[in-house]
C-alpha positions in Angstrom: -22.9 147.7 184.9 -19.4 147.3 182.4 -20.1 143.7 182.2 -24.0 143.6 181.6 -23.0 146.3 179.0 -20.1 143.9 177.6 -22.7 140.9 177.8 -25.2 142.6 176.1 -22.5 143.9 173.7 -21.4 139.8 172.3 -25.3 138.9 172.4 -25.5 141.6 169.7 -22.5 140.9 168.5 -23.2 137.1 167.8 -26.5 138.4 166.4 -25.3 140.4 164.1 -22.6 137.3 163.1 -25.4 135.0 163.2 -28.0 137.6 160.7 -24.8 137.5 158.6 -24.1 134.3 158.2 -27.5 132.0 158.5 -29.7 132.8 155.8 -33.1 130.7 157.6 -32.7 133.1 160.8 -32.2 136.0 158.9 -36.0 135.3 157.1 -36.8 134.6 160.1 -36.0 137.9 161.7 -37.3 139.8 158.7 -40.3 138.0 159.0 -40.8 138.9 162.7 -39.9 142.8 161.6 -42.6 142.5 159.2 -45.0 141.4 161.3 -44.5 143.8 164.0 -44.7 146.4 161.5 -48.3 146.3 161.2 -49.5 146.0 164.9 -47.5 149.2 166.0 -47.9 152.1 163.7 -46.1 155.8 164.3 -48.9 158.4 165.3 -49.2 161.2 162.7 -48.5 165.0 163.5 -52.4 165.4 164.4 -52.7 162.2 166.7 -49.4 163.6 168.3 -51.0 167.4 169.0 -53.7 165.7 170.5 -51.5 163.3 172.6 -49.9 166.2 173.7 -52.8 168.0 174.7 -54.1 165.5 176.7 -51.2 165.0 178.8 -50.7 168.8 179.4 -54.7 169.0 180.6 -53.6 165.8 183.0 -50.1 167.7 183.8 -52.0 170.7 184.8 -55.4 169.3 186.6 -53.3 165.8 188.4 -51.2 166.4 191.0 -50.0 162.5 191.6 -49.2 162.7 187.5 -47.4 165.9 187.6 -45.3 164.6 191.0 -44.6 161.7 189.3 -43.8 163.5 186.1 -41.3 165.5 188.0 -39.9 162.5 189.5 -39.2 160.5 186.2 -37.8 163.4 185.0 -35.3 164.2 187.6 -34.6 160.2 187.6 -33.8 160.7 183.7 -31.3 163.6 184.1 -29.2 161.7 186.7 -29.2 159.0 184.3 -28.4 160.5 181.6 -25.8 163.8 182.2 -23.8 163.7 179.5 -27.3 163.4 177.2 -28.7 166.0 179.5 -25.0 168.0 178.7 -25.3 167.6 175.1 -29.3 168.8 174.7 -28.0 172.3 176.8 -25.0 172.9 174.5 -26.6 172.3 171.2 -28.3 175.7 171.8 -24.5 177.2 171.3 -24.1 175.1 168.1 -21.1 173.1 170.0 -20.3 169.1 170.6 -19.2 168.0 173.5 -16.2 166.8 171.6 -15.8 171.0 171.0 -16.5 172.2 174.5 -13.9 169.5 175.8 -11.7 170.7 172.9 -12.1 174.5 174.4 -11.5 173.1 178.2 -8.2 171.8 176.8 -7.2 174.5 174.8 -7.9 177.0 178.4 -6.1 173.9 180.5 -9.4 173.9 182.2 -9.0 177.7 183.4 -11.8 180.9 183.0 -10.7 183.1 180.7 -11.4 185.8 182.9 -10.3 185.1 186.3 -7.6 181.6 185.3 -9.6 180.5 188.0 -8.8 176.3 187.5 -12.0 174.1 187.7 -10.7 170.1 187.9 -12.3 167.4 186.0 -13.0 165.1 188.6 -13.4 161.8 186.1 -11.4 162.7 183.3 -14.3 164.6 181.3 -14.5 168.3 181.2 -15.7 169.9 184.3 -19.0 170.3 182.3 -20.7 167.3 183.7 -20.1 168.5 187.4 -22.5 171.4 189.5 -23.5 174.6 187.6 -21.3 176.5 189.8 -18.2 174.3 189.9 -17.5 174.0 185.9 -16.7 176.7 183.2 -19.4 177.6 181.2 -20.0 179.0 177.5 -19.5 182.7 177.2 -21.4 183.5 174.3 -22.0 186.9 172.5 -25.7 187.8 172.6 -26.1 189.4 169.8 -24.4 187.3 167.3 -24.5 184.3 169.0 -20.6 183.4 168.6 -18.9 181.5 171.6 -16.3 183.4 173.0 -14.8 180.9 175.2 -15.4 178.9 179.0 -15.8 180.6 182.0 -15.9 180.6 186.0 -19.8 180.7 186.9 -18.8 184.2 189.1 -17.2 185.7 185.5 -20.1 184.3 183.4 -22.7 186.0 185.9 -20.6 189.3 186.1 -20.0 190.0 182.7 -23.9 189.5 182.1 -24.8 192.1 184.7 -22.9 194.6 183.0 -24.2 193.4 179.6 -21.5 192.3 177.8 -20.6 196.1 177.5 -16.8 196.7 177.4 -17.4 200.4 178.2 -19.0 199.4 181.4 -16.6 196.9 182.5 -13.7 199.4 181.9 -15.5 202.0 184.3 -16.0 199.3 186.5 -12.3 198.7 186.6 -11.4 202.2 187.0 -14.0 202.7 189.8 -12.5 199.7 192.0 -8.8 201.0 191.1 -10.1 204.5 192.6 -11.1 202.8 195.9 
């Protein structure tokens, strides 16, 4: 795969040399721009809606569509995890770049437990199983990101909803026993 990505990488590379620097294939390439211009036009927000509507009716009423819908989409997300990573964190208003920056900064320990989860490749243990990476504590009611942690922490604090109060009688309670 690293050298049909390199190959492909000098093809554009010489392209890009060759748009530069010859001033017949460059009109040539505009020309061919222009003319595909015309014979593949964007949908507008009403033929999209009714794109969409179409494929939910088939989505809902074909069952070889939706298995195969299914299929392509699984087949996309192993394809494409760090993509796949990204989408899920945006809701937290984070970059990877900051959620690696926040593995670091923890040494790749929960803030709770300093229970240590590995990055097996390098990467944060982000890209790895939902129950074998740290994931983003958030606060619920302001949205601010606390910090990374343990699935078990993550789950634990959000049965007790993020209330301190609880958590403290929690603690006392299994002191007691």
């Amino acid at each position: 795969m690293a050298s049909a990505k390199k190959t492909r990488e000098q093809r554009n590379a010489k392209r890009r040399e060759r748009y530069a620097t010859d001033g017949e294939y460059r009109e040539k390439a505009l020309a061919n721009r222009r003319a595909w211009k015309g014979k593949s036009p964007k949908r507008t927000p009403e033929q999209e809606t009714e794109r969409n509507a179409r494929r939910r009716e088939q989505y809902a009423t074909d069952a070889a569509f939706r298995e195969e819908s299914k299929k392509a989409a699984k087949e996309w997300a192993v394809r494409n995890v760090e993509k796949r990573f990204a989408q899920n964190i945006r809701r937290y208003g984070i970059s990877p770049a900051d959620y690696q920056k926040m593995y670091d900064d923890q040494k790749g320990l929960c803030a709770i437990c300093d229970r240590w989860l590995p990055s097996s490749d390098g990467r944060a243990s982000s890209l790895r199983s939902r129950n074998d990476r740290l994931h983003i504590d958030h606060c619920h009611t302001t949205g601010r990101v606390r910090g990374l942690l343990c699935h078990r922490c993550n789950i634990g604090i959000g049965h007790l909803d993020d209330d301190p109060a609880r958590m403290e009688r929690a603690a006392r309670y299994l002191r007691r026993s």
